[in-house]
MARBA-3410 file (N, C-alpha, C, O; in Angstrom, 1 decimal):
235
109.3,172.9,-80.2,110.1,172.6,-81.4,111.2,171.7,-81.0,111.9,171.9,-80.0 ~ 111.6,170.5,-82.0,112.8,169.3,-81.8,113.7,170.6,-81.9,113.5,171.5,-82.7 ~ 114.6,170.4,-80.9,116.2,170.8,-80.9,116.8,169.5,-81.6,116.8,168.4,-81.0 ~ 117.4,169.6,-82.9,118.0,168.8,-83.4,119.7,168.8,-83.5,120.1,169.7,-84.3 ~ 120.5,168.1,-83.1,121.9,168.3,-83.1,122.3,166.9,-83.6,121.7,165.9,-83.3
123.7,167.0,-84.8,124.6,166.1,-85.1,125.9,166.7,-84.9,126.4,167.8,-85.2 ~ 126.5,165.3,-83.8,127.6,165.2,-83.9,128.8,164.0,-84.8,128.9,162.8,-85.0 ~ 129.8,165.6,-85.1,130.3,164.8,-86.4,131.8,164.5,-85.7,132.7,165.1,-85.1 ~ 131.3,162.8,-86.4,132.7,162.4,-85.5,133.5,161.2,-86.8,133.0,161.0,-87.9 ~ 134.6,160.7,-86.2,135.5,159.8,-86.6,135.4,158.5,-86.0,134.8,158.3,-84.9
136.1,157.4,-87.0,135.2,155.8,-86.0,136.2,156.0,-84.5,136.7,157.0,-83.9 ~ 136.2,155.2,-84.3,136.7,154.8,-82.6,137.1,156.5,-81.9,138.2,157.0,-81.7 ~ 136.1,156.8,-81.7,136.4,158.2,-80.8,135.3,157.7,-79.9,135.0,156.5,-79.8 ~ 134.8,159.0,-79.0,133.8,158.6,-77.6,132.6,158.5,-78.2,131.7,158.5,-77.4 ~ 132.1,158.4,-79.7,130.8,158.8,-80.4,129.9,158.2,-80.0,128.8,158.5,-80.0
130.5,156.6,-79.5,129.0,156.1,-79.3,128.6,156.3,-77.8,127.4,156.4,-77.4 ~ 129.7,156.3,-77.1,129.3,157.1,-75.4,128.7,157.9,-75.5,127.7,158.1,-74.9 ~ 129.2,159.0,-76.5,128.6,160.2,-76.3,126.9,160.0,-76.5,126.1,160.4,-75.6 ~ 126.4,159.2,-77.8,125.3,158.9,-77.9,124.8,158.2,-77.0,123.6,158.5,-76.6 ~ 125.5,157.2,-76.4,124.4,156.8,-75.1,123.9,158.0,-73.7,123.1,158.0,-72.8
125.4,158.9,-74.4,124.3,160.1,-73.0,123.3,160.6,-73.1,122.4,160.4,-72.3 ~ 123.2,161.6,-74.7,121.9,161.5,-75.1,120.8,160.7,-74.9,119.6,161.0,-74.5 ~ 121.2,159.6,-75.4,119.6,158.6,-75.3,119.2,158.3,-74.2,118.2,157.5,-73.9 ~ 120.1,158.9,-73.0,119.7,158.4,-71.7,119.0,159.4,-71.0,118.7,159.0,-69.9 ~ 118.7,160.9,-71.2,117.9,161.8,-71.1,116.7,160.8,-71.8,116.6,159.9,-72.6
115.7,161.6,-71.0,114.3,161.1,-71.1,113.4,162.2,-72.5,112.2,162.0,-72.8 ~ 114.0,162.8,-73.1,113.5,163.6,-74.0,114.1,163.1,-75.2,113.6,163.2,-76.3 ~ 115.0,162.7,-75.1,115.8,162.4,-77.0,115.4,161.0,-77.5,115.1,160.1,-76.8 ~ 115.6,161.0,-78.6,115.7,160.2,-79.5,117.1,160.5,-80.0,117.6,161.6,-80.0 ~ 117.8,159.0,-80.6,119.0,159.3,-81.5,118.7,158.2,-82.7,117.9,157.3,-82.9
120.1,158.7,-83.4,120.5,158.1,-84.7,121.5,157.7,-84.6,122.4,158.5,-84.3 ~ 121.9,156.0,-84.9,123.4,155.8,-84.6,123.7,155.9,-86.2,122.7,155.8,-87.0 ~ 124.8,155.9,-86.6,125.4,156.7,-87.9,124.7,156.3,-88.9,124.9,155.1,-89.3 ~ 123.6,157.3,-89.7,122.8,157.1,-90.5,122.7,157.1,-91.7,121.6,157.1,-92.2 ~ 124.1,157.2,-92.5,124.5,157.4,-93.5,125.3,155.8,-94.0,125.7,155.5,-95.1
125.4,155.4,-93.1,126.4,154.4,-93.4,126.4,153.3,-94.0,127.4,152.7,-94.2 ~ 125.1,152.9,-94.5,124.7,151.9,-95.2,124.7,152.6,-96.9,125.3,152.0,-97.9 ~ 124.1,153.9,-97.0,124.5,154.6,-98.2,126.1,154.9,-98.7,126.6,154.9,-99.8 ~ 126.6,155.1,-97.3,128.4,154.6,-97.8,128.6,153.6,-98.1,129.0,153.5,-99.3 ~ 128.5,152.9,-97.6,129.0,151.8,-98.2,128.6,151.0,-99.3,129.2,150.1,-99.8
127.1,151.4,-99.8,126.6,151.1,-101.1,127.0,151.9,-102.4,127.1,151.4,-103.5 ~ 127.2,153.4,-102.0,128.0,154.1,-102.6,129.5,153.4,-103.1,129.8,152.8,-104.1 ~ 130.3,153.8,-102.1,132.1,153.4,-102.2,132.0,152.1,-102.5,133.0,152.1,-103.3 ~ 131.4,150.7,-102.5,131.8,149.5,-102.6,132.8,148.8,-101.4,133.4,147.8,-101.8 ~ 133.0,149.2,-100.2,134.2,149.6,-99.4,133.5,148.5,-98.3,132.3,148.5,-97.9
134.6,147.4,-97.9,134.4,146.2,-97.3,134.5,147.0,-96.0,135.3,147.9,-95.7 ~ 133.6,146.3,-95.4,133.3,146.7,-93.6,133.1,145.7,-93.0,132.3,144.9,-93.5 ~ 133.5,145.4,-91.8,132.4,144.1,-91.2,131.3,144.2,-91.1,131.0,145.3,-90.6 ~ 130.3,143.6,-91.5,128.7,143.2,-92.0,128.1,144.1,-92.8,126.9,144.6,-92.8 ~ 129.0,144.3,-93.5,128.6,145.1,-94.7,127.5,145.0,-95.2,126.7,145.9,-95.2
127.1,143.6,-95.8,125.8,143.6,-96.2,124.5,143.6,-95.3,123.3,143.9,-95.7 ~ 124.9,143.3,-93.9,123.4,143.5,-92.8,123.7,145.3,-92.7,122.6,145.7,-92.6 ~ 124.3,145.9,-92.7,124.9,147.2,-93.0,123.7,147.6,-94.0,122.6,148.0,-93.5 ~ 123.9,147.6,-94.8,123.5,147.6,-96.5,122.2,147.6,-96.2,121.5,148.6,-96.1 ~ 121.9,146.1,-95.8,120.2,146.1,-95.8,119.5,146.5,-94.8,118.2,146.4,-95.0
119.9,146.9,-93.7,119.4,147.5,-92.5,118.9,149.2,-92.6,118.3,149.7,-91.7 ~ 119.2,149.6,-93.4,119.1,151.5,-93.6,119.1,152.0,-95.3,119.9,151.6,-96.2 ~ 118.2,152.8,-95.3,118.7,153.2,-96.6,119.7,153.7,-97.4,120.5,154.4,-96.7 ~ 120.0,153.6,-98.5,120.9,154.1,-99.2,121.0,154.8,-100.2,121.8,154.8,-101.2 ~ 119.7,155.7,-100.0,119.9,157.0,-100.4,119.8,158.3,-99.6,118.9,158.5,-98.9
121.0,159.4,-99.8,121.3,159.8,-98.8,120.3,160.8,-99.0,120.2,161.6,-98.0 ~ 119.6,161.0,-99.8,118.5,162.3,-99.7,117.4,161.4,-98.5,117.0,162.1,-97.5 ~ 117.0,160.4,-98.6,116.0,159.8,-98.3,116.6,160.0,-96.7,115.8,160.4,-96.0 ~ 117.6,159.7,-96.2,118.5,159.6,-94.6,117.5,161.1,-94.3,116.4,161.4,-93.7 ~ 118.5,161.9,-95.3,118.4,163.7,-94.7,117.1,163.6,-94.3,116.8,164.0,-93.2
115.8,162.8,-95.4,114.8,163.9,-94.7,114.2,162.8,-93.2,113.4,163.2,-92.4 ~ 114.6,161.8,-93.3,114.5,161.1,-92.1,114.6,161.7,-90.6,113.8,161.6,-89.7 ~ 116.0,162.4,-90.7,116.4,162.9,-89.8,115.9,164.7,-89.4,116.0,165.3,-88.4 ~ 115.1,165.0,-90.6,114.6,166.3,-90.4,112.9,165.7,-89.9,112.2,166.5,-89.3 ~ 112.5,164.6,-90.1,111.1,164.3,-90.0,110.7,164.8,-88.9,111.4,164.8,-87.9
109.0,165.4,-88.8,108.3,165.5,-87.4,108.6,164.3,-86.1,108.5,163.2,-86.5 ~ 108.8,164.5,-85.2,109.3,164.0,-84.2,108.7,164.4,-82.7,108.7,165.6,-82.3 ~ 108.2,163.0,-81.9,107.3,163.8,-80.8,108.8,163.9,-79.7,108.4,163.7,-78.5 ~ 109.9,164.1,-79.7,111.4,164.0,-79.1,111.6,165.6,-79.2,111.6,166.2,-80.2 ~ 111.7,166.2,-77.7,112.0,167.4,-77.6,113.8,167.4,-78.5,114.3,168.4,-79.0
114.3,166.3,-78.4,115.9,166.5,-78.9,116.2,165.5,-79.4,116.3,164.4,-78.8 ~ 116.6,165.4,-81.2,116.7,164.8,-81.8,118.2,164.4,-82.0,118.7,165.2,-82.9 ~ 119.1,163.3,-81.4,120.5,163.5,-81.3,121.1,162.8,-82.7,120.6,161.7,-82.9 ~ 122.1,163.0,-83.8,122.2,162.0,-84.4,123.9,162.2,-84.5,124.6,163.2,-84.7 ~ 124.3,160.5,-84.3,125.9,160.2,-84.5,126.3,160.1,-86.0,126.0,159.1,-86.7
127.1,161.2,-86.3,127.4,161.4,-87.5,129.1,160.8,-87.9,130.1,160.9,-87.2 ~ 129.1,160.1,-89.3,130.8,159.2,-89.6,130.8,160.6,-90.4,130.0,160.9,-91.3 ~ 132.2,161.6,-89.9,132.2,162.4,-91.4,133.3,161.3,-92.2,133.5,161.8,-93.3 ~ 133.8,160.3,-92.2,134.0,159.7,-93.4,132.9,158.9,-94.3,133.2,158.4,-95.4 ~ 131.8,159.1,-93.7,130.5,158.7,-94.8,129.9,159.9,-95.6,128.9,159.7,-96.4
130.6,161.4,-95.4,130.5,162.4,-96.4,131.6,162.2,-97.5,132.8,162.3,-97.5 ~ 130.9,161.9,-98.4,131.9,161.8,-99.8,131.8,163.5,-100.2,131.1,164.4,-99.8 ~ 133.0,163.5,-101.1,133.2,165.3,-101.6,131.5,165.4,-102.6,131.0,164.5,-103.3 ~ 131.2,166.9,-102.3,129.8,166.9,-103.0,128.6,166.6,-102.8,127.6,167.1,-103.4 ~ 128.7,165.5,-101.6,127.2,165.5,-101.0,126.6,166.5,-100.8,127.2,167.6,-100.7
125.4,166.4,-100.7,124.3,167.7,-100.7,124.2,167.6,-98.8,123.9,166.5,-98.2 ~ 124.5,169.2,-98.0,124.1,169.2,-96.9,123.3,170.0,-96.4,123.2,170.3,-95.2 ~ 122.6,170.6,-97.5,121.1,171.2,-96.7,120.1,170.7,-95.8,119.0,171.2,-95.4 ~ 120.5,169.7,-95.5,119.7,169.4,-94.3,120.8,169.7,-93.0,120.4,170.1,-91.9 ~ 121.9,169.6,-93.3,122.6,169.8,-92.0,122.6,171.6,-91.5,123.0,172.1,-90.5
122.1,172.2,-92.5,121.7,173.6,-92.5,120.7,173.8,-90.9,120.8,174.6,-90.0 ~ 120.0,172.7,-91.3,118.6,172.7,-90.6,119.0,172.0,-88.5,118.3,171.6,-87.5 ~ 120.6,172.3,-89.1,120.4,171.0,-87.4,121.4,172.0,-86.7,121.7,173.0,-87.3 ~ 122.1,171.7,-85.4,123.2,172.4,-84.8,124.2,171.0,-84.7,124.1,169.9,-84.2 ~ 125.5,171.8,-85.5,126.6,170.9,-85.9,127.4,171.4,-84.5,127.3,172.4,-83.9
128.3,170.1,-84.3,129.4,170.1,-83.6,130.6,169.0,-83.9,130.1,167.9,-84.0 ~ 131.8,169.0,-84.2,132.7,168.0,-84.5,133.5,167.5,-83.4,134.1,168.3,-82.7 ~ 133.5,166.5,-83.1,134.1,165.8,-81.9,135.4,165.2,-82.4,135.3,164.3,-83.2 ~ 136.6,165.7,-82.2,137.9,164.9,-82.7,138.6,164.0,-81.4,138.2,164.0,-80.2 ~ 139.8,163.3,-81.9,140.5,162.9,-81.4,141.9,162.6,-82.2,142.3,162.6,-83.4
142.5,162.4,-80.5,144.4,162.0,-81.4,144.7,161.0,-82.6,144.7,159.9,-82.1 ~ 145.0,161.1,-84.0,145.1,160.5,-84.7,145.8,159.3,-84.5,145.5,158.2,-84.9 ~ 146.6,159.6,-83.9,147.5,158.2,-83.2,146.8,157.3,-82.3,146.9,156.1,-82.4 ~ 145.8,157.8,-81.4,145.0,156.8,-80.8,143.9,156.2,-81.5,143.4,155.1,-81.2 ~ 143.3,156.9,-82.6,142.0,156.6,-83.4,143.1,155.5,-84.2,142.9,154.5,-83.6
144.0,155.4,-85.1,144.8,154.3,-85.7,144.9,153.3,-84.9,144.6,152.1,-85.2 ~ 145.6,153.9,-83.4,145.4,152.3,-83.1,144.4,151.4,-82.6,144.6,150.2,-82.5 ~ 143.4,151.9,-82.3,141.8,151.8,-81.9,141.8,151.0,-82.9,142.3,149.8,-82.9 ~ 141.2,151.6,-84.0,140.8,151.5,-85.5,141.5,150.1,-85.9,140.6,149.2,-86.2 ~ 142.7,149.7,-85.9,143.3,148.8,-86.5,143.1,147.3,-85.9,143.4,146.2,-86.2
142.6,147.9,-84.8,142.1,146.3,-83.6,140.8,145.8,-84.1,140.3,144.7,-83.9 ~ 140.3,146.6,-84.7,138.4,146.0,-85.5,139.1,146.1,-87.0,139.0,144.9,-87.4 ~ 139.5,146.5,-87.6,139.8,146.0,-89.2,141.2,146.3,-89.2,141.9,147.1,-88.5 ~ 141.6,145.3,-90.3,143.1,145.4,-90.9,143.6,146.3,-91.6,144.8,146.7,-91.9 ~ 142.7,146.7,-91.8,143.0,148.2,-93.5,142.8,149.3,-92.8,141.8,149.5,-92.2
144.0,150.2,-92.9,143.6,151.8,-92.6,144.2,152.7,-93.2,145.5,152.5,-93.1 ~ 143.8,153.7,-94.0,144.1,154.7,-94.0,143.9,156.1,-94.3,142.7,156.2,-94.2 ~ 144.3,157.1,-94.5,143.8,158.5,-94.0,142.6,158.8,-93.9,142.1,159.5,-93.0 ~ 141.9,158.2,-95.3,140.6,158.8,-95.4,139.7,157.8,-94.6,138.5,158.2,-94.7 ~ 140.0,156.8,-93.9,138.7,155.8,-93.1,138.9,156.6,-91.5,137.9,156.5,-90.8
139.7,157.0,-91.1,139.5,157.8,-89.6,139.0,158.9,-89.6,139.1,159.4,-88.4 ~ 138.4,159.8,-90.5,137.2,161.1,-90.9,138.3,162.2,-90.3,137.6,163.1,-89.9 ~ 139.3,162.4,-90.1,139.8,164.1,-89.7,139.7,164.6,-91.1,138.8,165.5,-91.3 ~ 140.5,164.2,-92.1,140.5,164.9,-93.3,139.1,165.5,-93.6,139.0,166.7,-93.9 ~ 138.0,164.6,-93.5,136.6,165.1,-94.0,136.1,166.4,-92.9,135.5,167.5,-93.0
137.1,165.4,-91.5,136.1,166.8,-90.4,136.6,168.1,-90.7,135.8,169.1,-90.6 ~ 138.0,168.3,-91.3,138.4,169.8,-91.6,137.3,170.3,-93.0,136.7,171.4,-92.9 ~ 137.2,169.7,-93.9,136.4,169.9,-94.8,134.9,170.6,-94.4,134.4,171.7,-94.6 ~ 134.5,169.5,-93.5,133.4,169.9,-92.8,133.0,171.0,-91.9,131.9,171.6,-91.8 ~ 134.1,171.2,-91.5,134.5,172.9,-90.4,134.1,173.9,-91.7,133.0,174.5,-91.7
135.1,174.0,-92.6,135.0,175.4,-93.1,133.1,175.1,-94.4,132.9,176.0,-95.1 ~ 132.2,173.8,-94.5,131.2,173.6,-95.3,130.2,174.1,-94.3,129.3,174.8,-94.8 ~ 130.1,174.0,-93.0,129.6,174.0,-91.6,129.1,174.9,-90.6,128.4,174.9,-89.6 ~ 130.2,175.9,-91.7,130.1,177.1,-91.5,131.2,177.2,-89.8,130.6,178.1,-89.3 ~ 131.7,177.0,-89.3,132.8,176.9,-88.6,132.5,176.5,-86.8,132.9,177.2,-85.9
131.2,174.9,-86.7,130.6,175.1,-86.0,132.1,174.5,-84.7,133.3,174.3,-84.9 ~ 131.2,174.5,-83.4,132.3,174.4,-82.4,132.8,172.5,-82.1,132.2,171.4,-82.2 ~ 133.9,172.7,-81.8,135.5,171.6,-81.9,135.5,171.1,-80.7,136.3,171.7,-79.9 ~ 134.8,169.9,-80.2,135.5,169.3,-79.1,136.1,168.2,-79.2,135.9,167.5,-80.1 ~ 137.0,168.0,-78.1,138.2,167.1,-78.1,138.0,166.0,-77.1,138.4,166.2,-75.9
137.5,164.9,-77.5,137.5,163.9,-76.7,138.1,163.9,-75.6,137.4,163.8,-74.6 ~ 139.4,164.0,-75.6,139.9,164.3,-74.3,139.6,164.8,-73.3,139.5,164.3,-72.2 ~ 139.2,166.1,-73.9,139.3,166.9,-73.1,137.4,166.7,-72.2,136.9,167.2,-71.2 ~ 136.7,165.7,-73.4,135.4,165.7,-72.6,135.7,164.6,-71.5,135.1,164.7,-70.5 ~ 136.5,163.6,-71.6,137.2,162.3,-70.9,137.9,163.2,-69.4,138.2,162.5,-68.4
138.0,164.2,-69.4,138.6,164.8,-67.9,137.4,165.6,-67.3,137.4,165.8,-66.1 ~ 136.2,166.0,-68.5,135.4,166.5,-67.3,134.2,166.5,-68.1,133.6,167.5,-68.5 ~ 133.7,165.2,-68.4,132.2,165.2,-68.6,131.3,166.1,-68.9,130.9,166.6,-70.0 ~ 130.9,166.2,-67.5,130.1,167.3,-66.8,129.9,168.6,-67.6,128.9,169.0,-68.2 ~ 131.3,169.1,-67.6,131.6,170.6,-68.0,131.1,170.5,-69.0,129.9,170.9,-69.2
132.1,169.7,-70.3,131.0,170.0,-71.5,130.0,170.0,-72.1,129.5,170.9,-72.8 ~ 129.4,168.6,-71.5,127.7,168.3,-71.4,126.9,169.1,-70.9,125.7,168.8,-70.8 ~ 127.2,170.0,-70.5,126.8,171.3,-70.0,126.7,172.4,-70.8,125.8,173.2,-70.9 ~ 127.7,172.5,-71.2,128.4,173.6,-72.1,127.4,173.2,-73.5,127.0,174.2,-74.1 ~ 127.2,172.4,-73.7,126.5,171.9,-75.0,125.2,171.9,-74.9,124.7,172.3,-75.9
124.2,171.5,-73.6,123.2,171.9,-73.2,122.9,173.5,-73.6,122.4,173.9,-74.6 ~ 123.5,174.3,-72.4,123.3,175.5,-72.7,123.6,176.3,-74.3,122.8,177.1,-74.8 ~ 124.3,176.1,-74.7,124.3,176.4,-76.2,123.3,175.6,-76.9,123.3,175.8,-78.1 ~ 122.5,174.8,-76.7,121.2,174.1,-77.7,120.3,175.1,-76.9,119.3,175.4,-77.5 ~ 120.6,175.7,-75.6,119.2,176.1,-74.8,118.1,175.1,-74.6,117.0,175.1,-75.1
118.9,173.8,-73.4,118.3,173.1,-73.7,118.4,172.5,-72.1,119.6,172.3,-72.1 ~ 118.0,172.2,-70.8,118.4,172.0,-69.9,119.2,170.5,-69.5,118.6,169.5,-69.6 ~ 120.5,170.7,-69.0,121.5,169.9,-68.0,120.5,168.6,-67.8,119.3,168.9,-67.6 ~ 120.9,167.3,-67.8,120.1,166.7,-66.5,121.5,165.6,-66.1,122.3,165.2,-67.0 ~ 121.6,165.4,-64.9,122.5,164.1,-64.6,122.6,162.9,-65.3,123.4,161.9,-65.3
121.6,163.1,-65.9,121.1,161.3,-66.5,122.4,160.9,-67.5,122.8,159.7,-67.6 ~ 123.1,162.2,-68.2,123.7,162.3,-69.1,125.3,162.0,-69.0,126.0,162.0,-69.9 ~ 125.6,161.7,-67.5,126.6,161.2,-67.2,126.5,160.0,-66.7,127.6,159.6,-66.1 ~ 125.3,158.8,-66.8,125.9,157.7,-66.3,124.6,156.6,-67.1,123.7,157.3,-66.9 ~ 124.3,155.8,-67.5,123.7,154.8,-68.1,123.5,153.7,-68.0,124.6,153.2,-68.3
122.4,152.5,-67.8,122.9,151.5,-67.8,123.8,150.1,-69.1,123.6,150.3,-70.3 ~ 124.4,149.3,-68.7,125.5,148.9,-69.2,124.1,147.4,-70.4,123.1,146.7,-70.2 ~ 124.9,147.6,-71.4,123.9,146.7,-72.8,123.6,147.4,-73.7,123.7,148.7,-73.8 ~ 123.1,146.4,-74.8,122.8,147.2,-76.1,121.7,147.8,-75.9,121.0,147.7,-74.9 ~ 121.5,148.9,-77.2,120.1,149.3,-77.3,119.6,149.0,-78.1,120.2,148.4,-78.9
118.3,149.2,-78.3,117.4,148.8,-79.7,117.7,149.5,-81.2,117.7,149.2,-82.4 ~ 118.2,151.1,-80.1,118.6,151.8,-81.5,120.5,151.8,-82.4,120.8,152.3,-83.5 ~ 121.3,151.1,-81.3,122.6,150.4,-82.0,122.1,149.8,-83.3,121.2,148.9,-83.6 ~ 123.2,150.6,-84.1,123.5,150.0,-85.4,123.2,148.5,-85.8,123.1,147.9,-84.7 ~ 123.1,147.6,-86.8,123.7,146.1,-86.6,124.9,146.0,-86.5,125.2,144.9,-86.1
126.2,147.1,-86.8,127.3,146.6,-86.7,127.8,146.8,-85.7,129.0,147.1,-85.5 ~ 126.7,146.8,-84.6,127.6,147.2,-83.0,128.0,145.8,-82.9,129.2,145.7,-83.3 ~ 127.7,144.9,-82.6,128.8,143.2,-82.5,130.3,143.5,-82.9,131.2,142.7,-82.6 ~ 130.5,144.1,-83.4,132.1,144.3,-84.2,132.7,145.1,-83.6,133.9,144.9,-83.5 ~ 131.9,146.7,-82.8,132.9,148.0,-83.4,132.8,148.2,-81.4,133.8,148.3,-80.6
131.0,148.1,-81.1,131.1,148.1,-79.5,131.2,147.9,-78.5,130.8,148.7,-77.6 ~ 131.7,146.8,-78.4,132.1,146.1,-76.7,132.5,146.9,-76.0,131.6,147.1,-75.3 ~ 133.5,147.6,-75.7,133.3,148.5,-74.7,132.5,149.7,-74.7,132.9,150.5,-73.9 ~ 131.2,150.2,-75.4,130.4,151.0,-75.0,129.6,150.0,-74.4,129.3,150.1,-73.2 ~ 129.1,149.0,-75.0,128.4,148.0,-74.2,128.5,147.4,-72.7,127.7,147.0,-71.9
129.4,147.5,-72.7,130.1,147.0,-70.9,129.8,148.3,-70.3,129.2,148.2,-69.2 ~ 129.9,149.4,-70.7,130.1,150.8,-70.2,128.8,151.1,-69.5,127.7,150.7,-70.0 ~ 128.8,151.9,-67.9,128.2,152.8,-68.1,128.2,154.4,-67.6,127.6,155.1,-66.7 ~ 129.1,154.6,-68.5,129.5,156.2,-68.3,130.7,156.5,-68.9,131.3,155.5,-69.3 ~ 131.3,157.8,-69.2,132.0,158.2,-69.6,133.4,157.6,-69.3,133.8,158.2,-68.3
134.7,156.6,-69.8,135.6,155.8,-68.9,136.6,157.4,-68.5,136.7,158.5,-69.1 ~ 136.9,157.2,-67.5,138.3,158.4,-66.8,139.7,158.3,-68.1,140.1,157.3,-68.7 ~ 140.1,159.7,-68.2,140.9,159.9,-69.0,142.4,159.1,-69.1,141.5,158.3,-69.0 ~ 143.1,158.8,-69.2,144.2,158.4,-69.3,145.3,158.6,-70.1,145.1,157.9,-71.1 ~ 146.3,159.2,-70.2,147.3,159.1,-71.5,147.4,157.5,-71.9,147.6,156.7,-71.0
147.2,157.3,-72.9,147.7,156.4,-74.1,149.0,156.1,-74.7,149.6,157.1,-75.3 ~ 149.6,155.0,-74.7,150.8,154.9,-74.9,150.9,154.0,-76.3,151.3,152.9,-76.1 ~ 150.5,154.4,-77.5,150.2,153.8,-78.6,151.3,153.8,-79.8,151.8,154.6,-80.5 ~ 151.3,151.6,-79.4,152.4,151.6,-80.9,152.2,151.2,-82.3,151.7,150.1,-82.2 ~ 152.4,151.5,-83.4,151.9,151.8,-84.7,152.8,151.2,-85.4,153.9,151.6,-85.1
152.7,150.3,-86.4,153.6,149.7,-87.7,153.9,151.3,-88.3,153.5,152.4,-88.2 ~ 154.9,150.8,-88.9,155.4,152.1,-89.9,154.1,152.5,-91.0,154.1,153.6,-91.5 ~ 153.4,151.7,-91.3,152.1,152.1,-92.2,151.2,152.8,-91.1,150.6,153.8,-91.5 ~ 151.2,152.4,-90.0,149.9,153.0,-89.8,150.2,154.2,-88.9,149.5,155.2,-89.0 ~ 151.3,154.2,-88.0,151.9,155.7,-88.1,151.9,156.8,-89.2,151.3,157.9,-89.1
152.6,156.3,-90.4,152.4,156.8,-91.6,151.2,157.7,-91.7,151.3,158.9,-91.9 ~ 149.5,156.8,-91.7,148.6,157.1,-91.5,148.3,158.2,-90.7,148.0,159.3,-91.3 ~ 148.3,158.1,-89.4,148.1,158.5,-88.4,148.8,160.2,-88.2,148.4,161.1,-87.5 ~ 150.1,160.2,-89.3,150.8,161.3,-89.0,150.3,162.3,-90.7,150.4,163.6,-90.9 ~ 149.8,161.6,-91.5,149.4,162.4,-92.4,147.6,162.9,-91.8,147.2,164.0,-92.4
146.7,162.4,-90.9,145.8,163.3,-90.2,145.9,164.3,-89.4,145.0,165.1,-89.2 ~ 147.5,164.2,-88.8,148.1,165.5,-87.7,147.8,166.3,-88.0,147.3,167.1,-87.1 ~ 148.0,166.7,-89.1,148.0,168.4,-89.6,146.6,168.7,-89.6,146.4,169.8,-89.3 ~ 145.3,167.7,-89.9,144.1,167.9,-90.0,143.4,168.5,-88.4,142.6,169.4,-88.1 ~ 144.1,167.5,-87.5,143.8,167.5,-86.2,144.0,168.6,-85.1,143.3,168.8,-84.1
145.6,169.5,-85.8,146.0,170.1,-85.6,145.5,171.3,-85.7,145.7,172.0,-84.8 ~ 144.9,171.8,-86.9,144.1,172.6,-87.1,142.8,172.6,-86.5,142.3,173.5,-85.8 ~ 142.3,171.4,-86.7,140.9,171.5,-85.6,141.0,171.7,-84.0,140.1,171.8,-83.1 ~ 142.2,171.6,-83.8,142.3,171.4,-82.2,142.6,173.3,-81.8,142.4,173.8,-80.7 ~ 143.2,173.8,-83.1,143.3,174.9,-82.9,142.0,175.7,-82.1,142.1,176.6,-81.2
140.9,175.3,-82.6,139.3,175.9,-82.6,138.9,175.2,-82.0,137.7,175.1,-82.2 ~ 139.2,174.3,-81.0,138.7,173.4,-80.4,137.9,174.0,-78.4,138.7,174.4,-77.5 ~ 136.7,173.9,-78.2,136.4,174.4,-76.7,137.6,173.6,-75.7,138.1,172.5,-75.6 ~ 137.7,174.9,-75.2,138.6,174.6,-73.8,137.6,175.7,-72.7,137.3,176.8,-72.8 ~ 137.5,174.4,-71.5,136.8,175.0,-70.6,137.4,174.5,-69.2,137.0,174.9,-68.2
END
């Protein structure tokens, strides 16, 4: 039987590293954010390559779900989830069917990330707001913290193995450096440094400066962050 897991993340966090770990095990298959073309056909909401966006994936999100539930010869089906491509009300019975996990990060570093690929930001385009929403819809699956996967890999990718019941392999900490077939079209915009990458980069404090708007931003997700970090794995 596919072990199927989505991880629900915010833009510029480790999501797409994280997915290159996955796809570098010899059993998975992944999805890079598979909703996103139906976002943005939905919202009307300017992105870089919006329309190769658009026309690259469907946009209907019933049609994604059962995509992602489909028979599959992939012992592990991994998929990178935008929770800012959950609008309020979407239907998540398919995510019934998968093992959720939420990957956050510091809102102050996701802003200033974020603001180096588009000019426009605010609360609701960096997904914490949605990820808290998503915690208590989710049924209150488990909270990791970029960071804290950025100091020890290993540990958690471990930690998440064993909770799929699924076994460890090394592969999952190092990869080679290039696109994949399965990157989005809007990797040219968002990936250059997953692309140069191969492996998890070493942690570092961030020393991140913000216009008064986008601090602004940045400090109305704290409280969202804050709460998720409350529930967040520490190992």
């Amino acid at each position: 039987m596919t072990v199927r897991i989505a991880m629900w993340s915010g833009p510029r966090n480790i999501s797409t590293a994280m997915m290159r770990s996955w796809e570098n095990r010899p059993d998975s298959e992944v999805f890079d954010e598979p909703f996103y073309a139906a976002y943005l056909h939905r919202t009307g909401i300017e992105h870089p390559a919006r329309e190769e966006v658009i026309a690259s994936q469907p946009t209907d999100p019933a049609e994604v779900a059962r995509a992602l539930l489909a028979p599959t010869d992939a012992a592990v089906s991994y998929s990178k989830q935008m929770t800012h491509h959950y609008l309020d009300g979407d239907d998540l019975t398919w995510a019934a069917q998968v093992r959720n996990v939420l990957l956050v990060r510091d809102p102050a570093e996701v802003v200033a990330s974020y603001v180096r690929s588009r000019e426009a930001c605010q609360p609701e385009d960096i997904g914490l707001l949605q990820q808290l929403t998503l915690f208590d819809l989710l049924g209150s699956p488990p909270v990791i913290d970029a960071a804290d996967v950025l100091r020890d890999p290993e540990a958690y990718l471990r930690w998440l193995c064993d909770w799929l019941g699924i076994d460890f392999t090394d592969r999952m900490l190092s990869w080679p450096a290039g696109p994949r077939d399965s990157d989005g079209v809007w990797a040219p915009h968002w990936y250059d440094a997953v692309v140069a990458s191969t492996g998890f980069a070493p942690h570092r404090p961030r020393e991140v400066g913000l216009s008064d708007h986008d601090a602004a931003v940045a400090q109305a997700c704290r409280p969202a962050y804050e709460a998720l970090r409350e529930h967040a794995l520490r190992l």
